[in-house]
N, C-alpha and C positions, 0 to 999 in steps of 0.2 A: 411730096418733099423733093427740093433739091438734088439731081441725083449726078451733078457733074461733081467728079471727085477730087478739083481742087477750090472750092467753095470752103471756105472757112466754118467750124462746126462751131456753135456759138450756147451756152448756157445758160441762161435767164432764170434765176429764182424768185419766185412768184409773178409766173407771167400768164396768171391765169385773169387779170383785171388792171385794171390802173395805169402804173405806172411800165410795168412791165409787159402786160400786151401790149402795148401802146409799140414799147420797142420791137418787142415781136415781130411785131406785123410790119414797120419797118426795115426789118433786117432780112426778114422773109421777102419782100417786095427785092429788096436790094441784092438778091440772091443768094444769101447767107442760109447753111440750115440750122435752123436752130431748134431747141429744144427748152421750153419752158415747163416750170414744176410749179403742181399745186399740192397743197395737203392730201387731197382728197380729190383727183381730178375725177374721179364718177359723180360729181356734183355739174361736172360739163360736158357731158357726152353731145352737148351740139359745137363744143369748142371745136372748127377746124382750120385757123387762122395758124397755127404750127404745132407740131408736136406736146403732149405734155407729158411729162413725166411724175410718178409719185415722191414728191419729196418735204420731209419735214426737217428744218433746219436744226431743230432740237433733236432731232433724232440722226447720229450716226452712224447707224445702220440702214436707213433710208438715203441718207446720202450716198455712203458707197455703192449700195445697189443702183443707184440713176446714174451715179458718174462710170458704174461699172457696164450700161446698158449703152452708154455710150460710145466708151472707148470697145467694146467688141465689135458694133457696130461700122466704127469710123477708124479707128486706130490712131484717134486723135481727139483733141478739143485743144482750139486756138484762143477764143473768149470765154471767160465766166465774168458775168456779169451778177454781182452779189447785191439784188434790188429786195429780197424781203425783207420786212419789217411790220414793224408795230408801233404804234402811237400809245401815249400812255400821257393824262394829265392829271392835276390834283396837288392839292399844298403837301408839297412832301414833309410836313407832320404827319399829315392823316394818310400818304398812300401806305396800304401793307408789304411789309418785307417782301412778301414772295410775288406779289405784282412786280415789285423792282428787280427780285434776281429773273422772271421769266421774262423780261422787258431787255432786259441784255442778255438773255441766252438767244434771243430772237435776232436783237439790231446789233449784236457785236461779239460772242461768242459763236452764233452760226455761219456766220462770213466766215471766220476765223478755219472754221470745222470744214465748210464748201470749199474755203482753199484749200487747205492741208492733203484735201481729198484727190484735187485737181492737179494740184504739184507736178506728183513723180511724173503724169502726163506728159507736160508740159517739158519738165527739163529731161525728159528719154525724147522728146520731138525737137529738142534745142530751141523751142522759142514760145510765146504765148504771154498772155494779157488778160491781165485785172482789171475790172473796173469795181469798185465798190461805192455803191449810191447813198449819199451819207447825206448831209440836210444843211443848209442855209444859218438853222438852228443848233447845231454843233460848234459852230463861231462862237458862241456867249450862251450865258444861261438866261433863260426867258422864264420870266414868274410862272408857274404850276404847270410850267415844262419840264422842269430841272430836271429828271430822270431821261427823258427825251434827249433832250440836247447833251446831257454826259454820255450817253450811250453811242449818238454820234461821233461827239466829240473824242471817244476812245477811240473808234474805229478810224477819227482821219488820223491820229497820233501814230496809231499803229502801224496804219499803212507809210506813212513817209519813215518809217524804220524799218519796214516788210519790203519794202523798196528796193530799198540800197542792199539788203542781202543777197535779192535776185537778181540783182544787173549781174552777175557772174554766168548766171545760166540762161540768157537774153532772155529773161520772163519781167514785162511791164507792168506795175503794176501804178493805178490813180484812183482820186477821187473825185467824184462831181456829183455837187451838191446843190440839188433843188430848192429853190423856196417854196410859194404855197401853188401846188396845183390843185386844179378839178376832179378829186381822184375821190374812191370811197374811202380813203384811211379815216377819217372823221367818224364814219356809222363803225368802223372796226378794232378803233381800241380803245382800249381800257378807259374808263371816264374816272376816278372817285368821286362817290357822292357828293354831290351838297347836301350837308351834315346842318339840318336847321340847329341853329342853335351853335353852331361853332362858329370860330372868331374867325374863318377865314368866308362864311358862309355869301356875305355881301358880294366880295372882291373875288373871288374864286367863281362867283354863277357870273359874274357879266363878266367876265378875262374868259369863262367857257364860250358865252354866244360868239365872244369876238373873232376865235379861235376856229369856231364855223363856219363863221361868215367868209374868213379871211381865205378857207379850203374852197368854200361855194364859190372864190371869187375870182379862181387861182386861173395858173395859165391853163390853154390845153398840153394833155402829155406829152403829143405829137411833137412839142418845141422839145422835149428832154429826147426822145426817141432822135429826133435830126442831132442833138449835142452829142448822143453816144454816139450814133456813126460817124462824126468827125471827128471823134478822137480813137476809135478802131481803125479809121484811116489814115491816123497819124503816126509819122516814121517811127517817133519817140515825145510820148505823151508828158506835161507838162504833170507838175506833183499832185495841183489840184485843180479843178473846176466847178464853178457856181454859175447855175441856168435858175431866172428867175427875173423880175421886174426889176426893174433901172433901182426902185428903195431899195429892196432888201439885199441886193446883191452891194448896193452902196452903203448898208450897215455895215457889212464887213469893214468896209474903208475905214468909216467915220471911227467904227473902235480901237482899231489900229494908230488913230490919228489924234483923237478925243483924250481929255482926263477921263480916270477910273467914274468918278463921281459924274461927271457931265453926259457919258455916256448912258449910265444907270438911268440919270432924272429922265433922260431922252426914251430911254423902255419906259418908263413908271410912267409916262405924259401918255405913250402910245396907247399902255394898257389902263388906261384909266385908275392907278393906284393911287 
């Protein structure tokens, strides 16, 4: 580990794969120390790419204890980086209730909890930075995403109001939101069945393949890892950011710019409805 002590101490939630090591090992190269959490990090006792720490975002008690293992450590944390999450698809008739409230206890109440946690740090050190990794698909609702994309979609809402409260105690807080990477979210969440015999069974299995192919197809992480370091490098980070291919980052545009309807036929053409 980094042991010069004005190196910026930096927190990565789920940075045991993906997206998140990806950044890791970035911010570690770049001399940052940092500190990424898995559920269960004795599932990686060959991880030694940066620290890991035990943390379940559902669990508030596992948060305090990482954020508390740090600040004794460091007497500080300058970045949290709020990257875990969960994928969740299925015709929201048929996904169940409590896939849905565990699916935002994951992508939008745990940020919420890792911040709350990280706070008092930050404004006893008078400065510190948010990033919260939110999706491409929080822009709009995308067919047998819907729970996906509002879970997002909470969290970029929230954050440009979580914002403006902290600019009093210089703590920055942004979003930046990925389109489709290379990552394993695809093999890691939640599917609903294809329900033979249900009326979304057709439209809902090829809107699934499409939706894996489009992960198989995605950028490397490594481009999101280079976007958060330049916006950690940034005096005063802008509200939001989208890292991702010339389309999907140009969807945002065209919804913004489009009628409601012309928009929609434009997903329904994509997705094959």
């Amino acid at each position: 580990m980094n042991t010069n002590p004005n190196a910026k101490v930096v927190l990565i939630t789920g940075g045991s794969s993906g997206i998140g090591k990806s950044i890791g090992i970035f911010l570690t190269n770049k001399g940052y120390v940092v500190y990424g959490t898995s559920r269960n990090p004795s599932r990686f006792n060959d991880f030694d790419a940066f620290t890991l720490l035990q943390l379940d975002v559902a669990d508030k008690k596992s948060i305090a204890s990482a954020v508390d293992i740090i600040e004794e450590k460091h007497g500080r944390l300058d970045v949290l980086i709020n990257n875990a999450g969960a994928g969740i698809t299925g015709p929201l008739e048929e996904i169940p209730e409590e896939e849905i409230l565990k699916n935002f206890t994951t992508n939008y109440f745990g940020p919420i909890n890792v911040t709350k946690a990280v706070l008092p740090i930050m404004r006893k050190q008078g400065s510190g930075l948010v990033i919260n990794i939110t999706s491409i698909a929080g822009y709009m609702g995308l067919p047998y995403r819907g729970v996906y994309s509002a879970s997002k979609a909470a969290l970029e809402i929230t954050t440009e109001a979580w914002r403006m409260e902290l600019k009093t105690f210089n703590i920055h807080m942004t979003n930046i939101a990925p389109g489709d990477f290379a990552t394993n979210i695809a093999a890691g969440r939640y599917h609903a069945p294809v329900i033979e015999g249900s009326p979304y069974e057709k439209s809902y299995g090829e809107s699934l393949k499409l939706m894996d192919e489009h992960v198989d197809e995605g950028m490397n992480p490594d481009e999101m890892a280079k976007a958060v370091y330049k916006v950690i490098e940034t005096h005063n980070p802008k509200v939001h950011y989208k890292v991702g291919a010339f389309m999907q980052k140009f969807s945002v545009v065209l919804k913004r710019i489009l009628p409601d309807k012309v928009y929609e036929k434009l997903l329904m053409n994509h997705y094959k409805l």
